[in-house]
SETORKOL-486744 format. One line per 5 residues: number of its first residue (from 0); their letters; for each residue x, y, z of C-alpha. Coordinates in Angstrom, 1 decimal, m for minus. Layout:
BEGIN
NUM	a	X:Y:Z  ...
This chain:
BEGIN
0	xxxxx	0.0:0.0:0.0  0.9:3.7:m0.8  2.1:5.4:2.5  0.9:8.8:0.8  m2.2:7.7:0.4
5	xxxxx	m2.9:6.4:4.0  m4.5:8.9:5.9  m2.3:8.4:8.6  1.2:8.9:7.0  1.7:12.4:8.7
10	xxxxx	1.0:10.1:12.3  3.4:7.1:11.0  6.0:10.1:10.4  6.2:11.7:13.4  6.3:8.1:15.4
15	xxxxx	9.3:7.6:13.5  10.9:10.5:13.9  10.2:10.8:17.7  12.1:7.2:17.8  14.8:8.7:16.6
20	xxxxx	14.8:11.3:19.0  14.1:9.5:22.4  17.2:8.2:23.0  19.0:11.6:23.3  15.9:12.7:25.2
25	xxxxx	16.6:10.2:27.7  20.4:10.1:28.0  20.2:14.1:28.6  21.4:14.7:25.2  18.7:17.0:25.0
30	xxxxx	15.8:18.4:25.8  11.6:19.5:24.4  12.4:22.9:25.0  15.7:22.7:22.5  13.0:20.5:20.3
35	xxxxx	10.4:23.0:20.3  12.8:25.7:19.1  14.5:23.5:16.8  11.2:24.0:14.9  10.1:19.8:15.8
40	xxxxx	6.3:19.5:15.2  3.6:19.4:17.7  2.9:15.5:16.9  6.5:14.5:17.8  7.0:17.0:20.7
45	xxxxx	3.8:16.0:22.1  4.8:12.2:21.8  8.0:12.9:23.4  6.4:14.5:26.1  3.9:12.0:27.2
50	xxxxx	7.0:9.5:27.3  8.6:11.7:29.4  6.3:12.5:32.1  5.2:10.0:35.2  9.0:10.0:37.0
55	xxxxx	7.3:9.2:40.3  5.1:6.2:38.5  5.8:3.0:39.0  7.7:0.6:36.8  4.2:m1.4:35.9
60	xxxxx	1.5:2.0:35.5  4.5:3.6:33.1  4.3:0.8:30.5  0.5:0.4:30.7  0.5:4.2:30.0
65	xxxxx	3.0:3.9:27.1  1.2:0.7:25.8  m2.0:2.4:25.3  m0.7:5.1:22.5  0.6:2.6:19.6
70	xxxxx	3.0:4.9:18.1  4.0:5.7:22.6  4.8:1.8:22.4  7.0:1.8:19.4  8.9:4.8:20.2
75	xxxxx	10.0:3.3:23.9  10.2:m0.4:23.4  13.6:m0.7:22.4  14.9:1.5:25.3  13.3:m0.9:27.9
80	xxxxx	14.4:m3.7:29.6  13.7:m7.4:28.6  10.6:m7.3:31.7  9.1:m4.2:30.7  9.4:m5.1:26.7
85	xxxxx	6.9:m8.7:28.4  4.8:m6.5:30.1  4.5:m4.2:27.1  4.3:m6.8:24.8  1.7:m8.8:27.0
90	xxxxx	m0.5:m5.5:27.3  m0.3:m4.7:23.7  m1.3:m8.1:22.4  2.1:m8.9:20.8  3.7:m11.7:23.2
95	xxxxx	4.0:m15.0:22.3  2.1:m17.9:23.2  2.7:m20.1:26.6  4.4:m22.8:24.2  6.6:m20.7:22.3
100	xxxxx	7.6:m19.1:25.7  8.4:m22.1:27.2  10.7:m23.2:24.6  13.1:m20.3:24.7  14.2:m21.1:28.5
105	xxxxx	16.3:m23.6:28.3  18.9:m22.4:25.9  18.1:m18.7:26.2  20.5:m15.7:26.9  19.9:m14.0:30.0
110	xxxxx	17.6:m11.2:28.3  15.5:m13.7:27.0  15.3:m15.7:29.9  13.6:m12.6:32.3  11.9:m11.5:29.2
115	xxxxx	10.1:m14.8:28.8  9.7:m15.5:32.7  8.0:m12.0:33.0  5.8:m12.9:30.3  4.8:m16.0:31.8
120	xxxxx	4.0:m14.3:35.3  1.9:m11.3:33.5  m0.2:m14.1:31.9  m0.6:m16.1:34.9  m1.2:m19.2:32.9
125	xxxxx	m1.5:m22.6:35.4  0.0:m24.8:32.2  2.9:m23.1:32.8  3.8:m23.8:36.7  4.9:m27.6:36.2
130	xxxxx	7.4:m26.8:33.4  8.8:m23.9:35.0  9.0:m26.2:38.3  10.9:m29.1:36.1  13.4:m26.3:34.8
135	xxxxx	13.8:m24.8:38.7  14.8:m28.8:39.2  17.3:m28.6:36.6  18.7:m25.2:37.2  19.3:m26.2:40.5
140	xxxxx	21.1:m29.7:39.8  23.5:m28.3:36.8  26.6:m26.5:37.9  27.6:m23.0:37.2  23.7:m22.0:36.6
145	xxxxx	23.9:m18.1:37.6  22.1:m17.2:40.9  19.8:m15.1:39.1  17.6:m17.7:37.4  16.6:m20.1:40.0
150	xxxxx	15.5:m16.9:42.0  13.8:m15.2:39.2  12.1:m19.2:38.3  11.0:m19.1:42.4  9.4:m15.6:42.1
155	xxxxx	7.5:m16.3:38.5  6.2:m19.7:40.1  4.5:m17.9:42.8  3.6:m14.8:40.5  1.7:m17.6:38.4
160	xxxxx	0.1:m19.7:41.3  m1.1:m16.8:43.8  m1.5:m13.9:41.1  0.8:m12.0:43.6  4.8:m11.9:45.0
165	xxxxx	5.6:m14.2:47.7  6.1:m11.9:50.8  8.8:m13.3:53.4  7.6:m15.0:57.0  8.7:m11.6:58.9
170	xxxxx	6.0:m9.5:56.9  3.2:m11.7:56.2  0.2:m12.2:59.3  m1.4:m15.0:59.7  m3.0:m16.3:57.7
175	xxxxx	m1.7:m14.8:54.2  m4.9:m16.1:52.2  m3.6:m15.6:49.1  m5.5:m17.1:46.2  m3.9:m19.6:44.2
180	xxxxx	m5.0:m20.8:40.9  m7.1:m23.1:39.9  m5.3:m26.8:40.3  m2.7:m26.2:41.7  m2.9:m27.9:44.7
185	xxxxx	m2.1:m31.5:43.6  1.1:m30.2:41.6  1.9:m28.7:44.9  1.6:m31.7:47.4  3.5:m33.6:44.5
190	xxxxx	6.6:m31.6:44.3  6.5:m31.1:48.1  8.1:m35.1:48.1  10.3:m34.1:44.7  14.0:m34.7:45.9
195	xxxxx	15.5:m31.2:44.7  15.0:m29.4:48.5  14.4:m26.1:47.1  11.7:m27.5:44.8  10.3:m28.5:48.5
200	xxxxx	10.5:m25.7:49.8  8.7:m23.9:47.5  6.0:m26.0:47.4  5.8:m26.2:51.1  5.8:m21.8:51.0
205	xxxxx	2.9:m21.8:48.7  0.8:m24.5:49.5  1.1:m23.0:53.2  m0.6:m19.5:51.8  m3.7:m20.2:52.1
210	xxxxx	m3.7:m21.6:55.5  m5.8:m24.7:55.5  m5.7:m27.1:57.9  m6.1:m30.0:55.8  m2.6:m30.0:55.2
215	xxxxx	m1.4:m29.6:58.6  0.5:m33.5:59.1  2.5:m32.6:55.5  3.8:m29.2:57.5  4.6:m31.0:60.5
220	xxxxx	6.1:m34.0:59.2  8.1:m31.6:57.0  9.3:m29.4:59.5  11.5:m32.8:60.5  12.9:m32.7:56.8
225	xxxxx	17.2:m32.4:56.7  17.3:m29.7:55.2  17.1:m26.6:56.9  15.6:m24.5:53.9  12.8:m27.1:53.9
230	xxxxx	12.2:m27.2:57.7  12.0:m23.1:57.7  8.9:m23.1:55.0  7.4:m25.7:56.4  7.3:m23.8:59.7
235	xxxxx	6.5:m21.0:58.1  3.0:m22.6:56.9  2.4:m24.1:60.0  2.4:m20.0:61.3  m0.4:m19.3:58.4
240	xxxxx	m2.6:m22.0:59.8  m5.1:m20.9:62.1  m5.3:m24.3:63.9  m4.8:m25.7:67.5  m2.6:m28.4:66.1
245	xxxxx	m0.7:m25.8:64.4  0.1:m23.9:67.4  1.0:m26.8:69.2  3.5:m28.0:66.8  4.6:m24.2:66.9
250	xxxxx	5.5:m24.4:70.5  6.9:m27.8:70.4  9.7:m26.2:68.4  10.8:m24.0:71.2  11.7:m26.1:73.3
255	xxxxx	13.4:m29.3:71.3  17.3:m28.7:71.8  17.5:m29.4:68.3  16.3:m26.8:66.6  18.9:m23.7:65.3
260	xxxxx	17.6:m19.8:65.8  16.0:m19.4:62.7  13.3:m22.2:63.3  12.7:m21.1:67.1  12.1:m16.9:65.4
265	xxxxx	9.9:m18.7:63.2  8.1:m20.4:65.4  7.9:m17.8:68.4  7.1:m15.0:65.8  3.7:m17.3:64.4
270	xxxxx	2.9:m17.8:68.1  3.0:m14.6:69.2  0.9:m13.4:66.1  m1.2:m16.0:66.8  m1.9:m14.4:70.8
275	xxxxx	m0.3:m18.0:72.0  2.3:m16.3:75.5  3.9:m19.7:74.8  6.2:m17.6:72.7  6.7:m14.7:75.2
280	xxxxx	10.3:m16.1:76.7  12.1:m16.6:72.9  10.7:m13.3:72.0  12.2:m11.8:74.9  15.6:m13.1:74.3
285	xxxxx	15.4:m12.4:70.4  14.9:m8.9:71.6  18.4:m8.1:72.6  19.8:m10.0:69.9  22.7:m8.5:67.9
290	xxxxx	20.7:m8.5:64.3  18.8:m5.9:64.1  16.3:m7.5:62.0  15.6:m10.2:64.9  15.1:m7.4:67.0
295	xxxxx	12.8:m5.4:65.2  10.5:m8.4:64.8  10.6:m9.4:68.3  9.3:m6.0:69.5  6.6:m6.2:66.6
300	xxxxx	5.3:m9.8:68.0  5.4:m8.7:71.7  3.6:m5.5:71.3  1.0:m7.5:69.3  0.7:m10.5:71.8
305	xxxxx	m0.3:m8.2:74.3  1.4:m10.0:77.7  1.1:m8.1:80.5  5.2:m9.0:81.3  6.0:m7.3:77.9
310	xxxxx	6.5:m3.8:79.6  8.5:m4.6:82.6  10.6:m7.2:80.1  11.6:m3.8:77.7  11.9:m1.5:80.7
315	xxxxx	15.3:m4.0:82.3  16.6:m4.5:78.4  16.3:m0.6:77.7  18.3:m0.2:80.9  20.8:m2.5:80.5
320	xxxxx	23.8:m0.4:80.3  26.2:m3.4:78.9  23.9:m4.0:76.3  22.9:m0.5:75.4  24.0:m1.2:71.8
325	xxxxx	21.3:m3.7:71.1  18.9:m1.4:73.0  17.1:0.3:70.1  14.0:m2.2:69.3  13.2:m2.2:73.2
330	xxxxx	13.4:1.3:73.6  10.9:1.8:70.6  8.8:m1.3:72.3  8.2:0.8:75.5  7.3:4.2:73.3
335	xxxxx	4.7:1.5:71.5  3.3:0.3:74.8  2.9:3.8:76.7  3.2:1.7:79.9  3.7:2.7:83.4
340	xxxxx	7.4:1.5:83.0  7.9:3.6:79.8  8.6:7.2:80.9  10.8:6.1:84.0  13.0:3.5:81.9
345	xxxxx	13.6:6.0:78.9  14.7:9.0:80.9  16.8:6.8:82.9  18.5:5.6:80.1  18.7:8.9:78.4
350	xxxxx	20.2:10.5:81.5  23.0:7.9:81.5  23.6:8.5:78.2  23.8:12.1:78.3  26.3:12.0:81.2
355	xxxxx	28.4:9.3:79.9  28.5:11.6:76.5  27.3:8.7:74.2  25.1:11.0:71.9  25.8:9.4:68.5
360	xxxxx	24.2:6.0:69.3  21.0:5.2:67.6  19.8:4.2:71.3  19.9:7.7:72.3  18.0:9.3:69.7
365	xxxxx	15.9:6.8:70.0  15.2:7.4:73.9  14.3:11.6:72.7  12.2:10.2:70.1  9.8:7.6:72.3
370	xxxxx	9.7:10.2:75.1  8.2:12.6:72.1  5.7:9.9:71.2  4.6:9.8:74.6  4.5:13.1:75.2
375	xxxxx	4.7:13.2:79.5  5.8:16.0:81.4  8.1:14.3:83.3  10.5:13.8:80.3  10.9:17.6:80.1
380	xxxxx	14.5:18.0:82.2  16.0:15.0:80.2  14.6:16.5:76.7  16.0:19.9:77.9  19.4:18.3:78.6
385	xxxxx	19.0:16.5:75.0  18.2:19.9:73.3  21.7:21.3:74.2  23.8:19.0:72.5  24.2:20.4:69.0
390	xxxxx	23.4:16.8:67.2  20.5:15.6:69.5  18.9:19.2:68.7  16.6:18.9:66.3  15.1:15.7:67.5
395	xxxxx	14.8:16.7:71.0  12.8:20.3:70.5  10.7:18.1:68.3  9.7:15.7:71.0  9.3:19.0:73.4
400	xxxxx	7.0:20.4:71.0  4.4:17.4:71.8  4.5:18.5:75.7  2.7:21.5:76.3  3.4:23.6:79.4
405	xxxxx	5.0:26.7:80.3  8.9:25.3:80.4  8.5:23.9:77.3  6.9:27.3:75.7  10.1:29.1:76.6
410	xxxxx	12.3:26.2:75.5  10.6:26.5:72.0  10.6:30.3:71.7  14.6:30.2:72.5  15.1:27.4:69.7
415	xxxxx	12.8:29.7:67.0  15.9:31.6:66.8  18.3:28.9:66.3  20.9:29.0:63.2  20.0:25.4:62.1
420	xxxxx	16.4:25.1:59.7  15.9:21.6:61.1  15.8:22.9:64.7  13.8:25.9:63.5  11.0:23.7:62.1
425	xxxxx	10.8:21.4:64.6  10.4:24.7:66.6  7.6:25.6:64.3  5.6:22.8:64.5  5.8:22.3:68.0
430	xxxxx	4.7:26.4:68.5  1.7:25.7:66.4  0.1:23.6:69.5  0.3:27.0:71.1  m1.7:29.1:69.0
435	xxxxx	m3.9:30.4:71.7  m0.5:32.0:73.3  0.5:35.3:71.8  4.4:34.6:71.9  4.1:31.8:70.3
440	xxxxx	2.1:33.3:67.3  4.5:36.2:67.1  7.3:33.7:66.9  5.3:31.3:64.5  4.5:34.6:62.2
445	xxxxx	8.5:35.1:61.9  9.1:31.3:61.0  6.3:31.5:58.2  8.6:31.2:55.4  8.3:28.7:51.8
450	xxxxx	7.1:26.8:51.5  4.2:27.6:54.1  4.0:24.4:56.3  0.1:24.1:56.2  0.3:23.0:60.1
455	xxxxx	2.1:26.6:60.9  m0.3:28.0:58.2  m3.5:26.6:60.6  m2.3:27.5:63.8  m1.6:31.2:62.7
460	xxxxx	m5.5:31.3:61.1  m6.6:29.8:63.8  m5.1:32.3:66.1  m6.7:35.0:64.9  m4.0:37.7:65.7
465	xxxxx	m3.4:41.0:63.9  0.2:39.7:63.9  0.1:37.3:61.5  m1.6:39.2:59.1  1.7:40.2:56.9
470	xxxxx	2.4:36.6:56.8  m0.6:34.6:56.1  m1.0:37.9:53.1  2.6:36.6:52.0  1.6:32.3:52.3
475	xxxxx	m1.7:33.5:50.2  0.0:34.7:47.7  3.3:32.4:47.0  2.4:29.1:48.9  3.0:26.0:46.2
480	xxxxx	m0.2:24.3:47.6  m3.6:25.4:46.8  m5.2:24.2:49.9  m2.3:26.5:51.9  m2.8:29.7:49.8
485	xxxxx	m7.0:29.1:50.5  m6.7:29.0:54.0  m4.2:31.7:54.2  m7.1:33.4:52.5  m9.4:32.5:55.2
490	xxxxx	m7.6:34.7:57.6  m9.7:37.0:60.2  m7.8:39.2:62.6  m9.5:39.3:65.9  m8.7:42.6:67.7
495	xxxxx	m9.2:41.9:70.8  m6.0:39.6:71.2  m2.8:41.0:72.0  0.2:40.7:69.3  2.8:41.2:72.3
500	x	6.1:39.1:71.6
């Protein structure tokens, strides 16, 4: 056919030429302003444009976006990667079929191999799941296969049997309930005997998903497997099951010699989400533990289980001067739990730390910051010690601007005026609790500035004072939100009040 006689010849034109020019778009090369006065038409700038735009979108919403313009989808293709050409190509109609797909893994190149495994997971096809477990088999057994692929053959698996990623035992409640496919549960419980472990363990992990009870003697009897990478998933469903017999496996598990650290986290972690205080004593010791990871999911479980020993049990770890350096997930614990032991234990501890002139560790910043949260009185003097030391500054007037009270009105006026902007905001916010005080509106006028913090913005409105008139006239006019410059508009002095600094 005659392009000149296609009515869409000046369209096919510009795609072409807009090809041509992405790549120096996108490498800085240039730019649409330098296009537009280059004399580039409005078809080609316009395309380039709408490939340009969305930097904050994600990797998924930008190629649906570029696959719904045809001549969009040609112009970026060949600058994507090999899983957002799949995703592009599955959107646009142009992949291949599960067949073809599946005959390109096992002698592909390492492009072709993600581009085909994305594929596969965008169409979420059941066929596929037992060849790709076959290949994960393989990959496993043959030597010098890169550590990519049986990771990337994992991940698409459990793309294509629960429609979603796998998320790891730390983040997942229980139960997950994920949906899986339809099927799949007999080619799970078959390759949970297959004798490649990880092929086990994979099984195990997504057969466990959905929590059913039914399968509760497979989890147990595989927790007993030899290999450790099998036991772990196999615990990890028997968390996911929301089942007496479950639990009680669970908690046999903490106290079998046996087992190594990971199983018992496992298994405490499961009971304590569960509400089972059988796990209460391992949580407590992986509290203090030197990973920070361990800790951080300790404190998560205990301030979920609830126990009433929780409190006390932070309290003695946060004030444990030889193990101050593990201290960090027990100090945010007791700012969590707001218990009776929480105010007393942190100011302790912050007190020491101030005096032994340890102001870098992450436990002390972490002490001004849970005394914030809490936001007693009695935390004032410590906070106030805090404030003085130049890198605990900003941090500490922030957690004095959650205490109201006269000490800690003078504290903030005197830090309004500091050199450094952090300390001057925190300032800011914490004067805007005080809008009914005329100091601290004078002040708060003064520390108006761009771009117009809405919370400072609402306190001065609120306030009603002649005072803030010059600012709130200034935050109307150059604010970068619209909602700020309306309520600055809102503005009404009362008279009556007093602008006295």
């Amino acid at each position: 056919m005659d392009d000149a006689g296609d009515g869409r010849f000046g369209e096919h034109r510009a795609a072409r030429r807009a090809g041509a020019l992405y790549g120096s778009l996108r490498s800085g090369g240039t730019t649409l302003a330098e296009l537009r006065d280059r004399g580039e038409s409005r078809r080609v700038v316009g395309l380039l444009s709408f490939a340009a735009q969305g930097a904050a979108e994600s990797r998924d919403a930008y190629v649906r976006r570029m696959a719904a313009s045809r001549d969009a989808a040609a112009m970026v293709r060949p600058w994507l990667g090999p899983e957002e050409r799949a995703l592009l190509d599955g959107v646009t109609g142009r992949s291949p079929g599960v067949p073809a797909l599946l005959g390109i893994l096992p002698g592909g190149t390492a492009d072709e191999r993600r581009y085909v495994l994305e594929a596969l997971a965008a169409r979420r096809a059941p066929e596929s799941a037992a060849p790709l477990f076959e290949l994960l088999c393989d990959a496993c057994a043959e030597h010098g296969t890169p550590a990519w692929y049986p990771d990337l053959l994992e991940r698409t698996i459990g793309r294509v049997l629960s429609g979603g990623e796998r998320r790891h035992w730390r983040l997942t409640p229980c139960p997950a309930d994920l949906p899986r496919a339809p099927g799949s549960v007999p080619l799970l419980l078959r390759y949970t005997a297959h004798p490649a472990p990880r092929a086990r363990a994979l099984a195990l992990d997504l057969l466990g998903c959905a929590g059913e009870p039914a399968h509760l003697g497979l989890f147990d009897a595989a927790a007993r497997d030899p290999e450790a990478a099998v036991r772990e998933a196999a615990l990890a469903a028997l968390g996911r099951t929301d089942h007496p017999g479950a639990r009680d496996a669970l908690a046999g598990v903490l106290t079998e010699p046996s087992r190594s650290l990971e199983e018992r986290e496992i298994a405490a972690v499961a009971l304590g989400r569960a509400g089972d205080r059988r796990a209460f004593e391992t949580l407590f010791l992986l509290l203090n533990h030197r990973d920070a990871f361990r800790n951080v999911t300790a404190a998560d479980t205990l301030a979920r289980l609830g126990d009433p020993r929780t409190a006390r049990a932070a309290a003695a770890l946060a004030t444990n001067r030889l193990r101050i350096t593990y201290a960090l997930a027990a100090i945010r614990l007791l700012g969590r739990l707001g218990a009776p032991e929480s105010v007393p234990a942190l100011t302790s501890t912050l007190r020491w730390l101030l005096d032994e002139g340890r102001f870098g560790l992450q436990a002390t910043r972490g002490c001004v910051q849970e005394l914030g949260r809490l936001g007693d009185a009695r935390a004032v003097p410590a906070l106030s010690r805090a404030a003085g030391v130049p890198v605990l500054r900003a941090p500490a007037v922030e957690a004095l601007g959650r205490i109201r009270g006269p000490a800690v009105l003078d504290l903030l006026l005197a830090a309004a005026g500091d050199p450094e902007e952090q300390v001057r905001s925190a300032a800011a916010r914490g004067l805007a609790r005080y809008w009914d005080e005329p100091r601290a509106t004078a002040a708060l006028a003064g520390l108006c500035a761009p771009p117009y913090p809405r919370r400072v913005v609402r306190a001065l409105v609120r306030s009603g004072d002649p005072v803030a008139a010059s600012a709130l006239a200034r935050a109307h006019k150059e604010a970068p939100s619209a909602a700020t410059r309306r309520l600055a508009g809102s503005f009404s002095p009362v008279p009556r009040r007093s602008a006295a600094p």
